[in-house]
C-alpha positions in Angstrom: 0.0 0.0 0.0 1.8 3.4 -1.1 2.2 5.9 1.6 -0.2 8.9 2.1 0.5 11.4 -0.1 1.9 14.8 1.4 4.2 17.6 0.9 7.4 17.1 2.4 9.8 19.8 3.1 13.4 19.5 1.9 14.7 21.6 4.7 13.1 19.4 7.3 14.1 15.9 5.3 17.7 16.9 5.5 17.9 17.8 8.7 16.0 14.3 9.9 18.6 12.4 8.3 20.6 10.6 10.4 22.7 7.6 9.6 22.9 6.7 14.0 19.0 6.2 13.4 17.3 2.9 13.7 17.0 0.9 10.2 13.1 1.1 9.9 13.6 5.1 10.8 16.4 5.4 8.0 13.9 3.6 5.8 11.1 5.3 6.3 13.3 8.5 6.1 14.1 7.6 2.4 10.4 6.5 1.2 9.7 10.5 2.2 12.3 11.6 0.6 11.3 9.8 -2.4 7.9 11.2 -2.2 9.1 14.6 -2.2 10.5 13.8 -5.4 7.3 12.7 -6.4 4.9 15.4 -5.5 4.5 18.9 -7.7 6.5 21.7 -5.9 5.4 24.7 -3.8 5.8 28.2 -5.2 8.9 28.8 -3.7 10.4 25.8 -5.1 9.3 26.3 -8.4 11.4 29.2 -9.3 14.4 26.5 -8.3 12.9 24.0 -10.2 12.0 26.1 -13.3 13.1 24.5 -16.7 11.8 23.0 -19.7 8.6 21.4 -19.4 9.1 18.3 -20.9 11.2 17.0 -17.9 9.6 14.8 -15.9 9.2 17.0 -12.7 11.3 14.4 -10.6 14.0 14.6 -12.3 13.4 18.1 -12.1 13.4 18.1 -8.2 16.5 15.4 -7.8 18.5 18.0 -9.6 17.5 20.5 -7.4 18.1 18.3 -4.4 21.8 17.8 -5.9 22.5 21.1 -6.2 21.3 21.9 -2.7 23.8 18.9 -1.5 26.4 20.2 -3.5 26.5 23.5 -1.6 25.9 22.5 1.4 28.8 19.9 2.8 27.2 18.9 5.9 24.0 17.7 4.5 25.6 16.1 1.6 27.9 13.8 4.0 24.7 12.7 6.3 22.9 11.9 3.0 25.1 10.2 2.0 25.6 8.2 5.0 22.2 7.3 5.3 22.1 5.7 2.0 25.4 4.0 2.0 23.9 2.4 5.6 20.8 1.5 4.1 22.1 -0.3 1.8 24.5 -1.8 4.0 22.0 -3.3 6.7 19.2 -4.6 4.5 19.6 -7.7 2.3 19.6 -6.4 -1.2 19.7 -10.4 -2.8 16.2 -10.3 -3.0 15.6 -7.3 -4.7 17.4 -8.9 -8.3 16.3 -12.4 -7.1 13.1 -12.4 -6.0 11.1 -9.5 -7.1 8.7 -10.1 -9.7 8.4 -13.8 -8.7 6.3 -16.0 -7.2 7.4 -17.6 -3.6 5.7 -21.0 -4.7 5.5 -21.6 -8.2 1.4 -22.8 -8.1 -1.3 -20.0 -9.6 -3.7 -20.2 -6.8 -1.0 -19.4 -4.1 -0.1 -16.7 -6.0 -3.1 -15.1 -6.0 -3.3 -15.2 -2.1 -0.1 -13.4 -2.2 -1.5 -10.9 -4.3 -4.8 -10.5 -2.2 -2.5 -10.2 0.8 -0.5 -7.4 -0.9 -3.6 -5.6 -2.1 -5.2 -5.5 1.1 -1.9 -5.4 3.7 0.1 -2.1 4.6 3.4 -2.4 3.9 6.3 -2.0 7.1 9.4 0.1 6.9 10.5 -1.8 9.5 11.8 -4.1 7.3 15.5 -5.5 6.3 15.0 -6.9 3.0 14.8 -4.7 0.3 12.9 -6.4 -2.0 10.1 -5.7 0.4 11.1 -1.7 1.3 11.3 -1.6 -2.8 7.5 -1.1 -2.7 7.3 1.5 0.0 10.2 3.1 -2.1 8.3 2.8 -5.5 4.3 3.0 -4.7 3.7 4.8 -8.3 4.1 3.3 -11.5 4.8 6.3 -13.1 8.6 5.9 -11.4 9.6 3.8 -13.9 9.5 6.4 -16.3 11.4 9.1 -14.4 14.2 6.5 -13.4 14.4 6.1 -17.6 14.7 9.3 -17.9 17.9 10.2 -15.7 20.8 11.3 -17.9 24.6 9.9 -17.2 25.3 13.6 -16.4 22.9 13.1 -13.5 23.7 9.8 -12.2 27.3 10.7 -12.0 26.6 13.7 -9.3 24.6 10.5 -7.6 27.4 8.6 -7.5 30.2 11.3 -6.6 27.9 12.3 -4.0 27.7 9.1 -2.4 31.4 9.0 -2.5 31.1 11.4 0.6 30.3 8.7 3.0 32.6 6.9 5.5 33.4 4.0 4.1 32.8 5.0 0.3 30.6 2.5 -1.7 32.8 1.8 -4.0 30.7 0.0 -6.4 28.9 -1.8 -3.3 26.2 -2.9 -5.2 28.2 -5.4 -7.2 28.1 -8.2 -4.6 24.5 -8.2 -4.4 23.9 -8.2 -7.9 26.3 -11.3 -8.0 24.3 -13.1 -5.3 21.3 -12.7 -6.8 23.0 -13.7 -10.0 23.0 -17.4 -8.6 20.1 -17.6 -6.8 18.9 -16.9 -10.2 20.8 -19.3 -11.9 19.3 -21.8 -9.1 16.3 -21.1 -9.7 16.5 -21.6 -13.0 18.1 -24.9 -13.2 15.6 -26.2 -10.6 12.8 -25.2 -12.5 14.3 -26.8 -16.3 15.2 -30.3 -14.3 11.8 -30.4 -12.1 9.9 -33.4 -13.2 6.4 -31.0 -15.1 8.7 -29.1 -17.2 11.2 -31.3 -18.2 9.0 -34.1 -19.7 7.4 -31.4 -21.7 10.4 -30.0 -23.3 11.4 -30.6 -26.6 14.6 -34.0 -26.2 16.0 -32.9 -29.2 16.4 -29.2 -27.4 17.5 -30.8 -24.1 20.4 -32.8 -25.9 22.8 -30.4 -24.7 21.8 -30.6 -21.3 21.9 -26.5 -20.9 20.2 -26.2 -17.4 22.8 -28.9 -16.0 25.6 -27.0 -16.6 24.1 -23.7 -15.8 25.9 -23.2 -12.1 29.1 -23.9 -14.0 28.8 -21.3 -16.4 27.9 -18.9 -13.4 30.3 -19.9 -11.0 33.0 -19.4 -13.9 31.7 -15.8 -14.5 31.9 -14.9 -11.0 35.2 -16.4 -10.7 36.5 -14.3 -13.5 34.9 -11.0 -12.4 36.0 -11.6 -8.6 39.4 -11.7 -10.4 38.8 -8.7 -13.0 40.0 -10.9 -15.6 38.4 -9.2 -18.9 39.1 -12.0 -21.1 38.3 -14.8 -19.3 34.7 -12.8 -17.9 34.3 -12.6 -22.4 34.4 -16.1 -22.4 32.6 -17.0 -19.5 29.8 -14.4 -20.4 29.0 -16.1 -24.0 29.2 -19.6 -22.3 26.7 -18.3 -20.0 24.4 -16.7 -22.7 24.5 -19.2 -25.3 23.0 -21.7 -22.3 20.5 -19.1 -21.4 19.5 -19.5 -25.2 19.3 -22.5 -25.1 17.3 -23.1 -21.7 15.2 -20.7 -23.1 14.3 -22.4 -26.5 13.7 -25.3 -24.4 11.3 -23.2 -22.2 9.4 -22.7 -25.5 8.6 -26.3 -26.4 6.6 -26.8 -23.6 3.4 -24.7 -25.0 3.9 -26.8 -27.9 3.6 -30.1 -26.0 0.3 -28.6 -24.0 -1.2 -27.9 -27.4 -1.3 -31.6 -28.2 -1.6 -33.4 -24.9 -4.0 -30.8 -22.5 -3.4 -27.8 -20.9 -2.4 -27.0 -17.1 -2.5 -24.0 -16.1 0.5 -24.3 -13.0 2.6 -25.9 -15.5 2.2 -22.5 -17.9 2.4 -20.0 -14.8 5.4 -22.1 -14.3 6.9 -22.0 -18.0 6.5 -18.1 -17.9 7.9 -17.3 -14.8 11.0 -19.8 -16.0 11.5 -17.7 -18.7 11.1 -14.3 -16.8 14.0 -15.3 -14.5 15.8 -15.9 -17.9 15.2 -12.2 -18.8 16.3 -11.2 -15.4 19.4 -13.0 -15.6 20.4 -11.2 -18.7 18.9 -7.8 -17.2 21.5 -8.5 -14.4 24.5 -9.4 -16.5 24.2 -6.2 -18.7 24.9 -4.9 -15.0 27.8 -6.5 -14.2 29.7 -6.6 -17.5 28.4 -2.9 -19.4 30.6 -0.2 -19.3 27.5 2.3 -18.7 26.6 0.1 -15.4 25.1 2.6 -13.6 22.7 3.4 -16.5 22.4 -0.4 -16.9 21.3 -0.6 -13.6 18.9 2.5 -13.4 17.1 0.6 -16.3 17.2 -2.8 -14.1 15.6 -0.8 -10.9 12.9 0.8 -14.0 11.9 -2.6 -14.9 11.1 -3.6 -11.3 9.1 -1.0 -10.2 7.1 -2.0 -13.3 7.3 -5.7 -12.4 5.9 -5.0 -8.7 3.2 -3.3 -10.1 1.9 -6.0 -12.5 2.3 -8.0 -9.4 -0.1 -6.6 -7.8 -3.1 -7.2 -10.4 -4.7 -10.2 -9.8 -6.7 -9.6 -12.9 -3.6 -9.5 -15.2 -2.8 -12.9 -13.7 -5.7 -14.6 -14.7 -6.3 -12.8 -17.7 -2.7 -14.4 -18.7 -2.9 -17.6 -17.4 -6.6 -18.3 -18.3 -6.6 -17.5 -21.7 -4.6 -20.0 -22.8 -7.0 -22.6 -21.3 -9.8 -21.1 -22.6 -7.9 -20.9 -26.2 -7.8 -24.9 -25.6 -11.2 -25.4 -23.8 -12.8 -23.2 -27.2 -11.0 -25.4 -29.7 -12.1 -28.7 -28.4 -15.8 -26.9 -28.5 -14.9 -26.0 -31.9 -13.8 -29.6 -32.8 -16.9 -30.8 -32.0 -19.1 -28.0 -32.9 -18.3 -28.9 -36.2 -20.6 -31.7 -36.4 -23.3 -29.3 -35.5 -23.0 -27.4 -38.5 -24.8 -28.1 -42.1 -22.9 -27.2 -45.4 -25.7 -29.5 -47.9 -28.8 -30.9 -48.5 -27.6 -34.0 -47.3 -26.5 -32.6 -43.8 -29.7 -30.8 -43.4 -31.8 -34.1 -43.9 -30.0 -35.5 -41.7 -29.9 -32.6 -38.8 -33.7 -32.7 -39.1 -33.8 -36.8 -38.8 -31.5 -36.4 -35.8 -33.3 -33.6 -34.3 -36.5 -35.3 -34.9 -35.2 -37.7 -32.2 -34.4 -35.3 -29.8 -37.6 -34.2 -29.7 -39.1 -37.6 -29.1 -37.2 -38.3 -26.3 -37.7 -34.4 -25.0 -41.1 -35.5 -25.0 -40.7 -38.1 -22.6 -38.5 -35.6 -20.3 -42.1 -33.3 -20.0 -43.9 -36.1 -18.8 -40.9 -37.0 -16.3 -40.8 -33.3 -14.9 -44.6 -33.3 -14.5 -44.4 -36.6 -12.9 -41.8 -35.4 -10.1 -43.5 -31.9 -9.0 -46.8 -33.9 -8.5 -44.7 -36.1 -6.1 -44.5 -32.7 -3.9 -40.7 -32.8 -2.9 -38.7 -30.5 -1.2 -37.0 -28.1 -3.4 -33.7 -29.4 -3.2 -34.8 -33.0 -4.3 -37.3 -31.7 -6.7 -34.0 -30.4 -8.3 -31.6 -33.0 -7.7 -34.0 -35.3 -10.1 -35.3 -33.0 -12.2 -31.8 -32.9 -13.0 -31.0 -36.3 -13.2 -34.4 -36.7 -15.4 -32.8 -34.0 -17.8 -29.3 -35.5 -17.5 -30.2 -39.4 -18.3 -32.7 -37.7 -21.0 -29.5 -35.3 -22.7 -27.1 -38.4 -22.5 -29.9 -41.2 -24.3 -30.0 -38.4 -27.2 -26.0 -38.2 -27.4 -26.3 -42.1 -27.4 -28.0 -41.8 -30.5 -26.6 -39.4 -32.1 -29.4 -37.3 -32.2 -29.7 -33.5 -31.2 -30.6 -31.0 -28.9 -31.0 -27.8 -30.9 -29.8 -25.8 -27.5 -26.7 -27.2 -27.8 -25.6 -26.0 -31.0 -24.3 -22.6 -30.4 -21.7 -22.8 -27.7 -20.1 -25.7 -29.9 -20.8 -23.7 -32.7 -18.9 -20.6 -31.7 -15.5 -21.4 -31.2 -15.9 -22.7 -34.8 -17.4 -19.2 -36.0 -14.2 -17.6 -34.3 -11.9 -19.5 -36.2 -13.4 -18.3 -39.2 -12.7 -14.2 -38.5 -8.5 -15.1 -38.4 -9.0 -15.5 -42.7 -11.7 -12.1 -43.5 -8.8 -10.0 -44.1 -9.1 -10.5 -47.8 -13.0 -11.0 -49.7 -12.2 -14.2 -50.1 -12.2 -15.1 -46.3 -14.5 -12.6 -45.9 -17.1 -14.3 -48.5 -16.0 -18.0 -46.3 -17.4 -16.5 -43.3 -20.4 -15.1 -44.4 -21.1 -18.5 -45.8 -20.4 -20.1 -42.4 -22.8 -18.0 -40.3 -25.8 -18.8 -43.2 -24.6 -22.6 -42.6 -24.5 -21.8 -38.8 -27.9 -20.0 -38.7 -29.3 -23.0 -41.2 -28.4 -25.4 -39.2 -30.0 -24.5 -35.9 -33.4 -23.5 -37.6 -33.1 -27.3 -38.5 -32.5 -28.0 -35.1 -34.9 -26.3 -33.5 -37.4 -27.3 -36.2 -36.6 -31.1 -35.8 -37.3 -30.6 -31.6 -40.2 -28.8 -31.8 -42.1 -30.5 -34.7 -42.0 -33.8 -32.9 -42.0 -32.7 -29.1 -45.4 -31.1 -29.5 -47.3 -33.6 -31.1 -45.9 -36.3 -29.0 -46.9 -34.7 -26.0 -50.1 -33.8 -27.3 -50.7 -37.1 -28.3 -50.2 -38.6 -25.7 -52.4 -36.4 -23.4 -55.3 -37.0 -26.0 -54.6 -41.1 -26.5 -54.5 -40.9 -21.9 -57.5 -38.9 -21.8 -59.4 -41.4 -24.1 -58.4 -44.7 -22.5 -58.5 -43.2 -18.6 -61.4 -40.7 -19.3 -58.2 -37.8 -17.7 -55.2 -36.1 -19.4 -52.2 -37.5 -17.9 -51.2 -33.7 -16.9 -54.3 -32.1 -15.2 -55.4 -28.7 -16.1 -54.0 -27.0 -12.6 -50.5 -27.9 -14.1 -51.6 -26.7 -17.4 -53.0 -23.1 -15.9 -49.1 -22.6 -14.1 -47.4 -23.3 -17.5 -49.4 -21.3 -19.6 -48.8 -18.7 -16.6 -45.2 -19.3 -16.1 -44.4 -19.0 -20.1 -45.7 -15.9 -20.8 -43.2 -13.3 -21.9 -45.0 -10.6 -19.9 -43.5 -11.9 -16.6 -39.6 -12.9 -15.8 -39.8 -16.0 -18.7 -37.4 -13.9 -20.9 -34.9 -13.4 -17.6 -35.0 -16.9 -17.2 -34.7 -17.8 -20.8 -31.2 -15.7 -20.5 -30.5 -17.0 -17.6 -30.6 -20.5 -19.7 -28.7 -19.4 -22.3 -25.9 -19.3 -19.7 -26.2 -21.9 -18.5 -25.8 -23.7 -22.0 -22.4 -22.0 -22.0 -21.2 -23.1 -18.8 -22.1 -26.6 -19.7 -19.8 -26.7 -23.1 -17.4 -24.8 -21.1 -16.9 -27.9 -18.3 -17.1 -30.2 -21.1 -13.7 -28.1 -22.7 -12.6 -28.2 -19.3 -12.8 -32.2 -18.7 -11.7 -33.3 -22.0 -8.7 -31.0 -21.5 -8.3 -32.8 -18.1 -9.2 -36.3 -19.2 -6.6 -36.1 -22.4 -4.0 -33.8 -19.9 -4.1 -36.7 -17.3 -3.7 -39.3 -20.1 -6.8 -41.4 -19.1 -6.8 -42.8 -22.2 -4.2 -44.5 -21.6 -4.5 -45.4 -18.3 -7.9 -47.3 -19.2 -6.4 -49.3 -22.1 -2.8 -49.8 -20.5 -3.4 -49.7 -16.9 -3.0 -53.6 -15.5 -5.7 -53.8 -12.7 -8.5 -52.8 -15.2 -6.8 -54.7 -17.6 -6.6 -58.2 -15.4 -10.9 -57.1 -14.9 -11.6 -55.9 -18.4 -9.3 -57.7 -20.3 -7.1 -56.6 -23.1 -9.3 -56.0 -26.1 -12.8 -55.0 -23.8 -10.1 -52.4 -21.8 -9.3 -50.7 -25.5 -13.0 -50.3 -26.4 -13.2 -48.6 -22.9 -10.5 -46.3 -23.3 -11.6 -45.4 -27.1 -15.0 -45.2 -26.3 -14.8 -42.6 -23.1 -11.6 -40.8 -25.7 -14.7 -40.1 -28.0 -17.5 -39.6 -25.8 -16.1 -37.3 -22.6 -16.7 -34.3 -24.2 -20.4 -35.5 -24.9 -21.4 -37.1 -21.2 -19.4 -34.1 -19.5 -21.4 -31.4 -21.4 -24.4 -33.4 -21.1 -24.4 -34.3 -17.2 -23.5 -31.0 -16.6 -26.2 -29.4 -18.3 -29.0 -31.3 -16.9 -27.5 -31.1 -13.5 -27.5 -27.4 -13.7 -30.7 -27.2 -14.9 -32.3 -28.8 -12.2 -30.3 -27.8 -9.4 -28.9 -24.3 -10.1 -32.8 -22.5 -9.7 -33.3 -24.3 -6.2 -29.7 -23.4 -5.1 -30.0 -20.1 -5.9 -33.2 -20.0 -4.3 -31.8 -21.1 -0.5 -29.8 -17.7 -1.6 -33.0 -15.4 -2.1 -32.1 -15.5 -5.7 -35.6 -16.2 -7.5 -33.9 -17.4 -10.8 -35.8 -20.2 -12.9 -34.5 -22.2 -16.4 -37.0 -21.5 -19.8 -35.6 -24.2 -22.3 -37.4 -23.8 -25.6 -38.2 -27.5 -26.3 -38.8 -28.5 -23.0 -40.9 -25.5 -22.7 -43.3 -26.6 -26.0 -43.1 -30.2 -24.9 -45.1 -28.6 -21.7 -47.3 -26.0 -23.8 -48.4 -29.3 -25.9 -49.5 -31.1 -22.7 -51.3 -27.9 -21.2 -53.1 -27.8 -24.3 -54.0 -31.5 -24.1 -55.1 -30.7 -20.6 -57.5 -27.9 -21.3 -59.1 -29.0 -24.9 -58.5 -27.2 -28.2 -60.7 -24.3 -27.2 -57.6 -23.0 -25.0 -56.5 -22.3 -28.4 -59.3 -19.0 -29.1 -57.5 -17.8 -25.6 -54.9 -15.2 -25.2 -53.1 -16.9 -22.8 -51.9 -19.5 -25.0 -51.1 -16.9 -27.6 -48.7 -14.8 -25.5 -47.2 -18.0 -24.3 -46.2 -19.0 -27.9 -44.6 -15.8 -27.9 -42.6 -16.2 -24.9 -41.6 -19.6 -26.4 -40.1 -17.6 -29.8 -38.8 -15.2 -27.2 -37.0 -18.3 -25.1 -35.8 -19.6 -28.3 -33.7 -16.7 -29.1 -32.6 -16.1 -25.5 -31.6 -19.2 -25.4 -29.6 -19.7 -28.9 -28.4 -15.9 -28.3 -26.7 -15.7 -25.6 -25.1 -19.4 -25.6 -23.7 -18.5 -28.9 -22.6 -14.7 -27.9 -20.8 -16.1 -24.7 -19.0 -18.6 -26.2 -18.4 -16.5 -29.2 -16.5 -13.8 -27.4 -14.6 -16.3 -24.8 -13.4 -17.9 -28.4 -12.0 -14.5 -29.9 -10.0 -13.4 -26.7 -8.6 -16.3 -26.2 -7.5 -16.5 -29.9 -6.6 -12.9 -29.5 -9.1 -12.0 -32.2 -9.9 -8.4 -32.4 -12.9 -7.4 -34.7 -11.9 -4.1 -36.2 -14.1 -4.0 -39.0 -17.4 -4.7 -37.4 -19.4 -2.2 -40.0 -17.7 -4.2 -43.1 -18.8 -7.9 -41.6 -22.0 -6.6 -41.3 -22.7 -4.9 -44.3 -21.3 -8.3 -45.6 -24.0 -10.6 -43.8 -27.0 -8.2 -45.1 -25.7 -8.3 -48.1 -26.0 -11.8 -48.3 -29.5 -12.2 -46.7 -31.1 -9.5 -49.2 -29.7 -11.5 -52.0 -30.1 -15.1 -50.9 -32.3 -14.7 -47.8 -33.7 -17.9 -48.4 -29.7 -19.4 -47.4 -30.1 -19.0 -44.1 -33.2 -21.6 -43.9 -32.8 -24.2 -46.6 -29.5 -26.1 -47.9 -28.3 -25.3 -50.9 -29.1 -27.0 -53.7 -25.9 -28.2 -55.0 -23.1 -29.5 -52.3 
């Protein structure tokens, strides 16, 4: 947490400092002294600060602070006492070591270190400097003022500092060498730890360049220790050319992840491997640059920066997330592609396997009806109206048939990867002819489900009612659905509320194929010798093919139905009244309330606005599946959609022309 902002006075700042003080008083002495630089001068001090106005104003003020030292002996000796002991009583090893990286190299423990540091004041009672390096820096505009220092300036620095007793002659350099091989350790550890190094490419790790990292350093410290300038040369392109090569190594991994899953410890991992990479050469420019002190001005530049993208926990799951939800999206894309129609031939057969959905959709209603009359609590009238829609979603993904709901968040990520080619007309022309085969495609859906669901159900009301002399779902029931579909009330809220809902459920299904093919479970089934010795060999291959192709189906499925049934009542025990809408559950249920009341319900308004809240569920429910999963799939490919006003004018082009494209296959392939 940065200090309280307030004007200091210089006169007041120089005559506090004293190097006899206590370490947290000298510290907190230079934190106000800092902020003085910091904060816009009084009127007095701006005719002594009065130059161009392009300089940043704390370089401004630190050369007004030097030229005060500069006349003025006594201060000058005392300031630069207290810095010299500063930097003498802390442990400065952490500052180039540790800064920037995580204590445990694990994403969720790193975001309780950065919840602590959000919400935690900071001590200047402190004698590590990588922890007094915040208090120091609070702002992340310092980075820029610490670039912009000129050698002219950092040179009256460092003859100033010269004034104290004993004179830091090039103190620093110790430090920087320590922190140098913790470094070095660190990254060594990290390139021979079991997750990364079975990940890396073999070919790459050959050489074995992390083994013989704490060689290469110890040589260059040797050589500088001894300020041997040609043996440091040699040492120093050892060192590199390792670094390279630990590095390239680094960059197999996301390669690896791209074909067998996605973890993502193992890529917060990777990256901070390769930031202590960076560091390490950040730190070597240091020791071996002529222009050190502007070398290491630039190093202390790029930490303040580093601390402050430390801090953002949202930065840390934006970069870390992304590249699972890249994953997650194309898995959804891969099969998303199936739910997509590009012919006649495709289209007969999305209606066929629609058709079935419906049917057993139809049997679902009469389930659901079946388990409120039963008058359950509202947690068990969930749990199986989940487990009704579950077993339901999973017999139609059995078959191969289809649940027009479905389609969008599968569709999506497939859409997405479509927008990387509309640079050029050509690409432009391939995605317009993807969202007509997209859009085609779930009007068969949706036509499939409901033309059978509704005349099922209705049939089956009417063929009950004449063998029992009584509907099979009584006209109370019927009154509450014709009164719970109506678009009037919160049916469209709750049709949303479904649509996300659909989106979670291909999301989990990303999520556990990505852990299922991460884990290697394939394997594991058809390899593993305990389910072999019970399976057998050939039985135990069908297993572990046959869950390879179907994981993404029962995950998405199970965890769609579950949801459905057991998110409203949930939500509910919170005081959040939320309900689902699903368009052809909800015309299986209009068909029976029909069936219930007789086909004069059909001269009612009732029935008419509830058909409308039906269309109104549909879209809800197709809409903002598809817009979810559509926008997770462009930011995790990066995507940016400049040209919104040329897609568009590009889609209505195509439906004035060929409006009729968006409903019915083509005629030709």
């Amino acid at each position: 947490m940065p200090p309280r902002k307030q004007s200091w006075d210089l006169t007041a700042l120089l005559n506090a400092a004293d190097p006899r003080a206590p370490l947290a008083a000298r510290n907190l002495w230079l934190a106000r002294l800092l902020e003085w630089l910091r904060h816009p001068a009084s009127r007095d001090e701006s005719k002594a600060v009065a130059s161009p106005s392009s300089t940043l104003l704390p370089v401004l003020r630190l050369k007004h602070l030097l030229n005060v030292l500069e006349r003025n002996p006594a201060h000058a000796r005392a300031f630069a006492s207290v810095i010299t002991t500063v930097w003498r009583d802390v442990n400065a090893v952490g500052l180039f070591a540790d800064v920037g990286f995580a204590p445990r190299v694990a994403l969720w423990s790193e975001f309780l270190h950065r919840l602590r540091q959000r919400l935690l004041p900071n001590t200047a009672d402190t004698t590590e400097l990588s922890e007094l390096f915040g208090l120091l820096f609070p702002d992340v505009a310092d980075e820029h003022w610490l670039l912009a220092l000129d050698d002219v300036l950092l040179q009256r620095l460092a003859t100033l500092l010269t004034l104290a007793e004993p004179a830091p002659e090039r103190a620093w350099q110790e430090a920087v060498l320590r922190g140098l091989n913790v470094l070095v350790s660190a990254v060594r550890s990290a390139g021979l730890s079991g997750a990364l190094r079975r990940r890396m490419s073999v070919e790459l790790l050959s050489s074995r360049p992390f083994e013989q990292l704490s060689t290469a350093c110890d040589q260059l410290t040797a050589a500088l220790s001894h300020g041997d300038k040609a043996e440091t040369g040699r040492a120093l392109v050892y060192l590199r050319a390792l670094l390279k090569a630990c590095n390239l190594a680094a960059l197999s991994i996301p390669e690896h992840l791209d074909s067998f899953g996605i973890s993502v410890d193992i890529v917060f991992e990777v990256e901070q491997l390769m930031a202590r990479i960076q560091r390490i050469e950040e730190v070597l420019d240091c020791l071996v640059s002529d222009s050190s002190q502007r070398e290491l001005v630039r190093l202390l530049a790029n930490l303040v920066r580093v601390v402050h993208e430390r801090r953002s926990i949202r930065t840390l799951f934006a970069s870390h997330y992304s590249l699972l939800a890249r994953k997650v999206a194309e898995r959804s894309a891969e099969t998303g592609e199936h739910y997509i129609t590009r012919n006649r031939a495709n289209y007969k057969t999305m209606l066929r396997h629609a058709a079935g959905g419906g049917a057993i959709v139809a049997g679902t209603t009469f389930v659901k009806f079946a388990l409120l009359a039963l008058g359950l609590t509202a947690f068990w009238s969930g749990f199986w109206a989940g487990i009704n829609f579950a077993v339901s979603f999973l017999i139609i993904h059995m078959l191969h048939w289809t649940l027009a709901t479905k389609q969008p968040a599968m569709t999506a990520p497939a859409m997405a990867a479509k927008l990387q080619h509309i640079g050029d007309e050509a690409g432009l022309a391939d995605f317009v002819d993807e969202v007509a085969n997209l859009l085609r495609s779930q009007f068969a859906g949706i036509l499939g489900n409901l033309a059978v669901v509704a005349p099922l159900v209705l049939g089956v009301q009417l063929l009950w009612q004449f063998t029992f002399g009584a509907p099979l779902v009584g006209p109370e029931s019927a009154h509450h659905v014709l009164d719970s579909l109506t678009p009037l009330g919160p049916a469209p809220l709750f049709a949303a509320f479904t649509g996300v809902l659909l989106f979670a459920s291909s999301m989990i299904a990303g999520w556990v194929e990505n852990w299922f093919v991460f884990y290697r479970l394939e394997s594991a089934i058809a390899w593993n010798p305990a389910i072999i010795a019970r399976l057998g060999q050939n039985r135990a291959q069908r297993w572990a093919h046959w869950w390879r192709d179907n994981i993404t189906g029962v995950a998405a499925n199970v965890s769609l139905g579950m949801m459905l049934g057991l998110v409203p009542p949930v939500l509910g025990f919170f005081g959040l009244p939320l309900d689902v809408r699903h368009i052809t559950l909800s015309t299986g249920q209009l068909a029976a309330a029909v069936g219930a009341l007789g086909l004069d319900v059909l001269s009612t308004a009732p029935l008419w606005w509830a058909v409308l809240g039906i269309a109104l569920t549909g879209v809800l429910n197709l809409g903002v599946s598809f817009y979810l999963a559509f926008s997770v799939a462009l930011r995790s490919r990066g995507i940016r959609v400049d040209d919104r006003a040329r897609l568009s004018s590009a889609i209505w082009r195509r439906l004035k022309q060929h409006p009729g494209s968006f409903f019915l296959p083509p005629r030709n392939g």
